[in-house]
C-alpha angles and dihedrals in degrees: 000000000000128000112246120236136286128215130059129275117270106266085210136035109268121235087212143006119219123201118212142176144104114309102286105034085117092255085160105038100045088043093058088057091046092049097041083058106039088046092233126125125259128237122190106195091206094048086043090054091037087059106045089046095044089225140094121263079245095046086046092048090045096042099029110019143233097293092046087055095050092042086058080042104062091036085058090046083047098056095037075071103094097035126113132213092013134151107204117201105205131208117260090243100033093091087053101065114071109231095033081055090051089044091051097040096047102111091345137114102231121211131195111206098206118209128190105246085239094049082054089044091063099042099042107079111212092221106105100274097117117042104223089038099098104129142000081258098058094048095056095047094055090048089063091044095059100037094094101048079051097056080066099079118101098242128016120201131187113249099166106121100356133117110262078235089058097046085045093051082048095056097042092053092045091052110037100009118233128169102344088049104224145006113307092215116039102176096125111233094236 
């Protein structure tokens, strides 16, 4: 069973909506559905790098570096900015970097899709795909690193074993309740 949600609901309605969480956490997936719902456009900030730079987040970590990527990285949270109606599928390692996490929370509703380490385990192949990727141990490390950055977010909702509908339906309700009126946790994240 999974747990509800935590946070509050928006007291206003959000611009935007940034998910956020460890690579994995279905960011896209569930995003697509949001947006399909809401009615809003996706961005994923990694297809959207991976398009102005004509190469692959891999390709870019292996060619350019770490610190070439994040810096892509904050400019695109930067100019998400002024943008509407808008799901934002953030980078795995975008909420952990200061200035990219002010960019992208910046009129936005932030969600942390939450995942069990085991539920990433199984998603996350170990083949070179995803740059910091490289063992079961790093994974695991980085994760913990990040935790806390995470724990920022204004919600946080379990997406470990659902549907990316049924996180979506979540979020929306949380959000901008619906018909279960309001947000089934409301313990605020800070």
């Amino acid at each position: 069973m999974a747990s509800p949600a935590t946070g509050a609901a928006v007291a206003e309605r959000p611009r935007r909506i940034v998910l956020v969480g460890f690579m994995g956490s279905g960011k896209t997936t569930v995003g697509e559905s949001l947006a399909r719902l809401l009615r809003w456009t996706l961005v994923d900030m990694d297809a959207r790098i991976e398009e102005e730079t004509g190469r692959s987040v891999a390709d870019i970590f292996r060619g350019r570096g770490e610190a070439f990527f994040r810096d892509r990285e904050t400019r695109l949270a930067l100019a998400l900015h002024d943008q509407d109606q808008v799901v934002v599928a953030a980078g795995g390692g975008a909420f952990a970097t200061d200035t990219t996490r002010e960019a992208l929370r910046a009129g936005a509703a932030t969600v942390w899709l939450r995942c069990e380490p085991e539920t990433i385990l199984s998603r996350v192949p170990i083949d070179g795909s995803r740059p910091l990727a490289s063992s079961r141990e790093t994974i695991l490390r980085l994760l913990a690193e990040r935790e806390p950055s995470y724990r920022l977010a204004d919600l946080t909702v379990d997406a470990s074993g659902r549907s990316p509908e049924a996180v979506a339906r979540e979020i929306a309700d949380c959000l901008f309740g619906g018909d279960a009126g309001a947000c089934p946790g409301g313990r605020p994240n800070r």
